[in-house]
C-alpha positions as CSV (number, residue, x, y, z in Angstrom):
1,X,-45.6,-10.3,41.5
2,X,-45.2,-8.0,38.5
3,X,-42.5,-5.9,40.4
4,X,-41.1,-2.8,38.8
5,X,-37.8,-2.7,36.9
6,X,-35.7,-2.7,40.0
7,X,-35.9,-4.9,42.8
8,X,-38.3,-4.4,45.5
9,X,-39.5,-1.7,43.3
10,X,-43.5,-2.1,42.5
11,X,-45.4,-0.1,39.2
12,X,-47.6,1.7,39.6
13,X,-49.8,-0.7,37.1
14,X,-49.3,-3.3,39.9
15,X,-50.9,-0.4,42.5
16,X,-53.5,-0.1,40.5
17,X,-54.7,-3.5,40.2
18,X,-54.8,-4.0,44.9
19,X,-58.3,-1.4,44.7
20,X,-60.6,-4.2,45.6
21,X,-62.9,-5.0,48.5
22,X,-60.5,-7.5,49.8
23,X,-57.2,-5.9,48.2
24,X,-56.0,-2.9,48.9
25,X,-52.8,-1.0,48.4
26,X,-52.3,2.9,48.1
27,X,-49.5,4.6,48.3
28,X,-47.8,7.7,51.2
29,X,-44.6,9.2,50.2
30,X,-43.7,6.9,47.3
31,X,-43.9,3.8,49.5
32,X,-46.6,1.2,49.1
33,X,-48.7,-0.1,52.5
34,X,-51.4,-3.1,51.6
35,X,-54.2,-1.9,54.1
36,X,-56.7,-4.7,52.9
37,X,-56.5,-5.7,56.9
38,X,-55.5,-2.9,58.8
39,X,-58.7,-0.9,56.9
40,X,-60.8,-2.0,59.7
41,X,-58.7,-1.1,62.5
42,X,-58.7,2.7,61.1
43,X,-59.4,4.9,63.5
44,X,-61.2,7.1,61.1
45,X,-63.0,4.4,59.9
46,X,-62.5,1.8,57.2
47,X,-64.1,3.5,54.1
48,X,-62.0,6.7,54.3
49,X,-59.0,4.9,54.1
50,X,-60.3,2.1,51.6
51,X,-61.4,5.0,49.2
52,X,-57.7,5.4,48.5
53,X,-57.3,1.9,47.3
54,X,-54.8,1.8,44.2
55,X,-54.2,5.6,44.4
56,X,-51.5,8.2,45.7
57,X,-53.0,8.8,49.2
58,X,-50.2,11.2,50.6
59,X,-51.8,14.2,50.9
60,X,-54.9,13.0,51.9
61,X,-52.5,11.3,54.9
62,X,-51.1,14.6,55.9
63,X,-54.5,16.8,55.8
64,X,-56.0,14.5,58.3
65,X,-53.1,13.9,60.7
66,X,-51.9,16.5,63.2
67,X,-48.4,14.2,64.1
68,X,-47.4,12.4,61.3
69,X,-44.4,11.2,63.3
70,X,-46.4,8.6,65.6
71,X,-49.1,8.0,62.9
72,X,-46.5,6.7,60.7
73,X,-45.5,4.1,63.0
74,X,-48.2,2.3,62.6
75,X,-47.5,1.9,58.4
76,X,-44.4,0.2,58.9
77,X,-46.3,-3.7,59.7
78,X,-48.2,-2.8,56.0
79,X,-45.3,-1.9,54.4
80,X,-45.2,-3.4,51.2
81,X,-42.3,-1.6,49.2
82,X,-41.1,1.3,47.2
83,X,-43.0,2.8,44.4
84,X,-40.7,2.4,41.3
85,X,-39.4,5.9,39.4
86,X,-41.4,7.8,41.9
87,X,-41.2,11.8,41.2
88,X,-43.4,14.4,42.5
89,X,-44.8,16.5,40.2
90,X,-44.4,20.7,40.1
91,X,-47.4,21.0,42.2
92,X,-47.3,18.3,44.4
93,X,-44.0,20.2,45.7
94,X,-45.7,24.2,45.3
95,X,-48.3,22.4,47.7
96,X,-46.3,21.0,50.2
97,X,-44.4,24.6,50.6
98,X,-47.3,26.0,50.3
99,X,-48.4,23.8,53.8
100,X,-44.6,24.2,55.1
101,X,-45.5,28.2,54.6
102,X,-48.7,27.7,56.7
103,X,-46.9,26.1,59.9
104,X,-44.3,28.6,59.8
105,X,-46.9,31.2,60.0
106,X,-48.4,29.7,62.8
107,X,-52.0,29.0,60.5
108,X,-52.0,25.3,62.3
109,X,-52.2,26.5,66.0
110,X,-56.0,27.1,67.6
111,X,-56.9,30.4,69.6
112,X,-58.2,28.9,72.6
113,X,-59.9,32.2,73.6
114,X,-61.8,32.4,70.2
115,X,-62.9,28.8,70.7
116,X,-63.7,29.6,73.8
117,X,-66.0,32.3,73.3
118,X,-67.8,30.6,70.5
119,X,-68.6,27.3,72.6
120,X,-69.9,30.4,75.9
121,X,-72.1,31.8,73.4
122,X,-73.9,28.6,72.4
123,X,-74.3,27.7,76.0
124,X,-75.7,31.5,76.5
125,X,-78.3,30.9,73.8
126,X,-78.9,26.8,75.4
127,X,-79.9,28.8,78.9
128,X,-81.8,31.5,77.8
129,X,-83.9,29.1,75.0
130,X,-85.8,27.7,78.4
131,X,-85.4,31.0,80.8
132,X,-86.9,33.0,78.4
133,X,-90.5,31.4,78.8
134,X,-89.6,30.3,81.8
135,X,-89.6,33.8,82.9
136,X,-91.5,35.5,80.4
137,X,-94.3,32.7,79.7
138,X,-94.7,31.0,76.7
139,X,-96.8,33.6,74.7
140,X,-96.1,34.0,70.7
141,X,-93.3,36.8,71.5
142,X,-91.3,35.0,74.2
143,X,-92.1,31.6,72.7
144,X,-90.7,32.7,69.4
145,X,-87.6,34.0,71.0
146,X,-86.8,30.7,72.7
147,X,-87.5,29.3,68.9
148,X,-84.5,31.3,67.4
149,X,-82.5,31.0,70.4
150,X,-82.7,26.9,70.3
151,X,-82.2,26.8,66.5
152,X,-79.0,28.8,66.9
153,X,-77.8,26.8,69.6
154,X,-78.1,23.6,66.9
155,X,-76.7,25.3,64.2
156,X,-74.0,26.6,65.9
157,X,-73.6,23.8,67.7
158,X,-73.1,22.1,64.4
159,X,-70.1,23.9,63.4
160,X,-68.3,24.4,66.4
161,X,-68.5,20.4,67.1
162,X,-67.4,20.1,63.4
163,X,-63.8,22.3,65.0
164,X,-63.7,19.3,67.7
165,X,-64.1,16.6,65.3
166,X,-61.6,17.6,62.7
167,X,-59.2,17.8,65.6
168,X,-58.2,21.0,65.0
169,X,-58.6,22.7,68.7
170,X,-57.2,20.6,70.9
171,X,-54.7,19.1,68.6
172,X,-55.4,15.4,70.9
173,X,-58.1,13.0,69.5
174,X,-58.8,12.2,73.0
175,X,-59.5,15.2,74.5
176,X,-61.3,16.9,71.2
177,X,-63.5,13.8,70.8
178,X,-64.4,14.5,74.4
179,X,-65.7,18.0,73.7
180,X,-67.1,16.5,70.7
181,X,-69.0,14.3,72.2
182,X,-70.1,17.0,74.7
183,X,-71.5,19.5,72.2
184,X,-72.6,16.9,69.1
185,X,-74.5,14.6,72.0
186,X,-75.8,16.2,74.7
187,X,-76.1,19.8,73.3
188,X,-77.2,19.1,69.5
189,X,-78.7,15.6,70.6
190,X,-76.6,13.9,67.6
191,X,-74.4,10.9,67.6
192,X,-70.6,11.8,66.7
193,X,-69.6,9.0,65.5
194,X,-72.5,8.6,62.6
195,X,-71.3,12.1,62.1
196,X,-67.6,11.3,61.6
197,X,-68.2,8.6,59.8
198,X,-69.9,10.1,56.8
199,X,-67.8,13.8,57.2
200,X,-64.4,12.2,57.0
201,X,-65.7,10.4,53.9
202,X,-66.8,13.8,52.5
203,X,-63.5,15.1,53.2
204,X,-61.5,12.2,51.4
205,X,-63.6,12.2,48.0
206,X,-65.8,15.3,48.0
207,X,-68.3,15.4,45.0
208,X,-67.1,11.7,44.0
209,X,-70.0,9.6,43.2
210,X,-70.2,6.6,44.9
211,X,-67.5,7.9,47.3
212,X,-68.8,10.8,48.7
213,X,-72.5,10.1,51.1
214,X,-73.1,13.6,50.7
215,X,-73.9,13.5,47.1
216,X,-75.4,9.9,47.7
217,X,-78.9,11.6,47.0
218,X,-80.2,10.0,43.7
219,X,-82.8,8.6,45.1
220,X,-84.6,12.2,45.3
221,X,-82.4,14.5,43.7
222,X,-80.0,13.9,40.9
223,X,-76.7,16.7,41.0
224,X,-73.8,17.7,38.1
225,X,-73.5,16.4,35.3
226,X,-72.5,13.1,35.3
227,X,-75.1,11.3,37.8
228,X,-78.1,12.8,36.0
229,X,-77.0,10.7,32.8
230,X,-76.0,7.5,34.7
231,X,-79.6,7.7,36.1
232,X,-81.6,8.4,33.3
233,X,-80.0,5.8,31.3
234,X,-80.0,2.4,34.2
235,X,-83.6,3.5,35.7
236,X,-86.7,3.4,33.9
237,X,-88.5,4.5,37.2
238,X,-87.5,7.2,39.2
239,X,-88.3,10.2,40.8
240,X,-89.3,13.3,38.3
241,X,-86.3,14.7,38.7
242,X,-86.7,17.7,36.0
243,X,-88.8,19.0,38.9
244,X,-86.2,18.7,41.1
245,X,-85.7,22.7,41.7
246,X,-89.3,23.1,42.9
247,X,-90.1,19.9,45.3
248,X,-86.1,21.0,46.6
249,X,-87.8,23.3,49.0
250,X,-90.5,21.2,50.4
251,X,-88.4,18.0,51.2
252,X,-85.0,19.4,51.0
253,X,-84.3,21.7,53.7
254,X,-87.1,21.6,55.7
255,X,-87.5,17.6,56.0
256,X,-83.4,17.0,56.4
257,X,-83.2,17.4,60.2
258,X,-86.3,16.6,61.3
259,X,-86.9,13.3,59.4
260,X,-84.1,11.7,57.5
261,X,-80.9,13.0,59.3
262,X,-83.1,11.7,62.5
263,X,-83.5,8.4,61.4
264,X,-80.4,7.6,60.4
265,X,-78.8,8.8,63.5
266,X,-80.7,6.7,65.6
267,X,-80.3,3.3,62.8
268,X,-76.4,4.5,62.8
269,X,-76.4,3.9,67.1
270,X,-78.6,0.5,66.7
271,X,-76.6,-1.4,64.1
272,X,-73.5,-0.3,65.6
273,X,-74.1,-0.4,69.0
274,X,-73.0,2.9,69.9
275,X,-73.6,2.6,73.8
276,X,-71.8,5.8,75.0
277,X,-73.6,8.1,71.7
278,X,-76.9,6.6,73.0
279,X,-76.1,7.6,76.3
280,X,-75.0,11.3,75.1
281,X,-78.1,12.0,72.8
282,X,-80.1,10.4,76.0
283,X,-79.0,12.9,78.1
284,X,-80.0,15.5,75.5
285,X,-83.3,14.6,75.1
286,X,-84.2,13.9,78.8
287,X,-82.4,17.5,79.8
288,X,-85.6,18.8,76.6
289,X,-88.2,17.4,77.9
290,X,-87.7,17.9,81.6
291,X,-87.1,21.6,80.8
292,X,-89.9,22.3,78.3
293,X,-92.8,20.0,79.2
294,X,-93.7,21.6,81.9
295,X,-94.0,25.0,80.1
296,X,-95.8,23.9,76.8
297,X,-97.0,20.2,77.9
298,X,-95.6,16.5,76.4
299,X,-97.5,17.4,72.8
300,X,-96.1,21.2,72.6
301,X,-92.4,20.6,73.7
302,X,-92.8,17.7,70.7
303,X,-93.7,20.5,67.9
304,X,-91.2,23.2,69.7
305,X,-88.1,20.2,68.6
306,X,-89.3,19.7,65.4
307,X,-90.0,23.3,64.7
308,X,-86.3,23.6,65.9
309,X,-85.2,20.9,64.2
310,X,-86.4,22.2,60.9
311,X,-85.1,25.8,61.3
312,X,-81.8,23.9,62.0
313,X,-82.4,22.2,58.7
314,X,-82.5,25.4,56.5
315,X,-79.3,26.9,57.9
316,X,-77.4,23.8,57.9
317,X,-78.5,22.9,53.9
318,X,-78.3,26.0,52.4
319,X,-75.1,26.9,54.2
320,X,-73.2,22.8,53.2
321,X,-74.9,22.3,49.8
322,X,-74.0,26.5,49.0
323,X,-70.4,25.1,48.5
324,X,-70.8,21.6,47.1
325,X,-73.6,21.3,44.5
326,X,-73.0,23.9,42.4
327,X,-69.7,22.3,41.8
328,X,-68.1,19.3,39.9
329,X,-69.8,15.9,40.5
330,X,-68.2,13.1,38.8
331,X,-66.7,9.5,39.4
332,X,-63.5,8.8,41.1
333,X,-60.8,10.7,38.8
334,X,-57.8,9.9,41.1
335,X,-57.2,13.6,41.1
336,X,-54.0,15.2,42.9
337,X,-55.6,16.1,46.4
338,X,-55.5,20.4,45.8
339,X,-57.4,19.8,42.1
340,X,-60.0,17.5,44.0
341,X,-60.7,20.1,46.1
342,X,-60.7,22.9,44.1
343,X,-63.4,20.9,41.6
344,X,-65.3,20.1,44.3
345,X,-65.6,23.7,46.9
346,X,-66.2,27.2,46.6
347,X,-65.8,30.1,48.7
348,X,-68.2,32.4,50.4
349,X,-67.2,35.9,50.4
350,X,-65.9,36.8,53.9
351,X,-67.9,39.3,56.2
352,X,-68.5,39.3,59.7
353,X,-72.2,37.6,59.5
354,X,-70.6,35.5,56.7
355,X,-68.0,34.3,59.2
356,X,-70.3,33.9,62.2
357,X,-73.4,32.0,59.9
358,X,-71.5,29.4,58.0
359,X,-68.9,28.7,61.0
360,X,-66.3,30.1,58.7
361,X,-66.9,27.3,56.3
362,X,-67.0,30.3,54.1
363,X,-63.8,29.5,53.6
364,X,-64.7,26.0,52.3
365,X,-61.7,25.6,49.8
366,X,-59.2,26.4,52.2
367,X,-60.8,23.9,55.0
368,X,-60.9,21.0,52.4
369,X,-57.1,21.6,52.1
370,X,-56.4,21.7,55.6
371,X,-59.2,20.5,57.4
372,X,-57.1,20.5,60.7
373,X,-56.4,24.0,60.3
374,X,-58.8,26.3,63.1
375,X,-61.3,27.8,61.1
376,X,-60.4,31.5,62.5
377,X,-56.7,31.2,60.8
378,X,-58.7,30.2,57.3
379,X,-59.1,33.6,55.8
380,X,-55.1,33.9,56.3
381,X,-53.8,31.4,54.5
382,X,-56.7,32.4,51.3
383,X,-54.1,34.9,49.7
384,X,-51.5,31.8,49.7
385,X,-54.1,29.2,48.2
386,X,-55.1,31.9,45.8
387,X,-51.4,32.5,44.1
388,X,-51.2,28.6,43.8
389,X,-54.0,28.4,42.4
390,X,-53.0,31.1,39.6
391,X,-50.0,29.7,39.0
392,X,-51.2,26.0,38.2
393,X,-54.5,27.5,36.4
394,X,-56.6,25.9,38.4
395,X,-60.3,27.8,39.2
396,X,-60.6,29.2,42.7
397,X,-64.7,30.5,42.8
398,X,-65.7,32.8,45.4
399,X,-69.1,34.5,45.7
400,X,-71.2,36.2,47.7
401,X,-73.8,34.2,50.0
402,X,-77.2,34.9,48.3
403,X,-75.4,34.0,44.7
404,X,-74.3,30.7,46.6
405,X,-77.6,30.6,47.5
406,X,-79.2,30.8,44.5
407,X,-76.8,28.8,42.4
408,X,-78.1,25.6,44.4
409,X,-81.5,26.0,42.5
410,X,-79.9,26.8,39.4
411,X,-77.9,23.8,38.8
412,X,-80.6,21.3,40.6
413,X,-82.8,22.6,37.6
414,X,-79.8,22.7,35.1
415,X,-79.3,18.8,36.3
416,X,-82.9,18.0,36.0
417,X,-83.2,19.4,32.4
418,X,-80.0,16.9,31.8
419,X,-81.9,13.8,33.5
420,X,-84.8,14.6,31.5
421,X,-83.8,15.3,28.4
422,X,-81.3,12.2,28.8
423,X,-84.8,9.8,30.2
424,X,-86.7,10.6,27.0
425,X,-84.0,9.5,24.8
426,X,-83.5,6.5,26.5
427,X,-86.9,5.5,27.1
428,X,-89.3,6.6,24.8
């Protein structure tokens, strides 16, 4: 089989080679696990795992497992063999100290009063969205109230479901996929699953073309520096993308929600057949409708969700693509998990709105690290991801929001200039 110089020993050349749809190897801890099968029994689904295939997936194993101990049981039946002449490298072991550090200091365990308090003051905001006009009427002051009370409730919603799902309250994948399921379907009206499915894969390859869904956008928009080449040069028809920064605000934020992230929510339940997320969103959109028809009528609780829906939209784009786009986009590198990150996150700068808007994905870098980490003990462990990053050179960015803000323009334009200019040599 090509083994490695000693016996039972594989190279990583042989590794290398199992990346296919129906092969697959990667590697934990300098031992070798074929999960061409055992892919589709993944509990976090089958792509996360398979976008490892012929690479060093260790810390990628430990930033999405709470107990290693029992999880690892389950690698011993796909246990191929022993990587040959496996050393880690300086910052493979500053990082795992740097983690070791983190447990010590206690980083890893929730505060179930601050979680808490965040889920009683989304449910505050859920009842006073309907008593509000219920009370008050539904003229243009009380109904607009109601309007920004519901569009908090879903974007808060979003990022305290987003704690649940990264199992990083509870610490039990039962019980925090229960309260998932309780805020993502029947408060926010979303299916969970369609949501951990494409967030897990964001977390495994972030910015990785191909890999990534998040940047899976070239059909409208093309990002970094990389895709807008590899478009202009395979597609002779295409979207205008050196436009790209102006049309960004009329189908970009405001359409998101309301349209696509709608759709494919539903289509996700259908071809899946997602019986207990239909039943969840269900529940969400009969408890709407019962409470607001009879207020603003069938037609007028219709445009109050969509109005919703698209305020939603604007907070949840500008706060997730503030992080992501103005960052490296490329194909898969096989980069050590921390320099992944890095390349692909920023930082917001930390303030008490800052923290309360963007859930405390703020603190982006630091949650791409250790996305199990609760999102209040983030800030902390900054200082230590900072001195790491200093002393391996490697960038850490942090800026402050309306920067972040802006910089999403900039580089759509800066990428559309690229497509352009890289079109018109190609084609003309």
């Amino acid at each position: 089989m090509g083994r490695g110089g000693k016996r039972g020993e594989l190279s990583w050349s042989e590794v290398r080679e199992h990346n296919k749809r129906n092969d697959k190897w990667l590697v934990i801890e300098g031992q070798v696990y074929n999960i061409t099968n055992w892919a589709g029994r993944h509990p976090g689904g089958s792509r996360v795992i398979s976008h490892y295939a012929g690479q060093d997936a260790t810390e990628a194993f430990r930033a999405f497992h709470n107990d290693l101990t029992t999880v690892k049981k389950f690698l011993s039946p796909i246990h191929v063999g022993p990587l040959e002449d496996h050393q880690k490298c300086s910052l493979d072991e500053d990082f795992q100290v740097l983690r070791q550090t983190a447990e010590k200091k206690g980083l890893f365990k929730p505060s179930y009063i601050f979680f808490l308090m965040v889920i009683a003051h989304v449910l505050v905001l859920d009842a006073l969205a309907y008593l509000v006009m219920a009370y008050f009427g539904t003229g243009w002051v009380p109904y607009l109230v109601s309007l920004m009370c519901a569009a908090t409730v879903q974007a808060q919603t979003g990022w305290i479901q987003h704690d649940f799902g990264h199992l990083s309250v509870l610490k039990n994948s039962t019980l925090d996929h229960i309260v998932q399921y309780f805020l993502m379907g029947m408060v926010k009206g979303a299916s969970p699953h369609w949501w951990n499915h494409l967030h897990f894969q964001h977390h495994a390859k972030p910015n990785v073309i191909d890999k990534d869904p998040d940047v899976a956008m070239d059909k409208l928009f093309v990002v970094g520096e990389v895709m807008p080449v590899q478009v202009a040069k395979t597609r002779s028809k295409s979207m205008p993308f050196n436009l790209q920064h102006k049309y960004f605000f009329i189908i970009g934020p405001p359409l998101l929600f309301p349209v696509y992230f709608q759709f494919m929510l539903f289509r996700h339940i259908y071809t899946r057949r997602l019986s207990i997320d239909l039943l969840v969103v269900m529940i969400f959109f009969f408890k709407f409708f019962y409470l607001f028809t009879p207020m603003l009528g069938l037609g007028g609780a219709i445009v109050f969700y969509f109005i919703v829906r698209c305020l939603e939209s604007h907070w949840f784009t500008w706060v997730t693509q503030s992080n992501h786009i103005p960052m490296n986009i490329d194909n898969d590198q096989a980069l050590h998990w921390m320099k992944l990150q890095m390349n692909a996150t920023c930082d917001i700068e930390k303030s008490f709105f800052n923290d309360w808007f963007t859930g405390h994905l703020n603190f982006q870098i630091e949650h791409h690290l250790f996305p199990t980490m609760p999102r209040h003990n983030l800030y902390k462990v900054a200082p230590l991801v900072q001195s790491l990053c200093k002393k391996h050179d490697i960038k850490y960015e942090i800026k402050p929001l309306w920067t972040a803000f802006k910089d999403i323009v900039r580089c759509l334009k800066h990428s559309g200039e690229l497509w352009e200019g890289t079109y018109n040599a190609y084609h003309s």
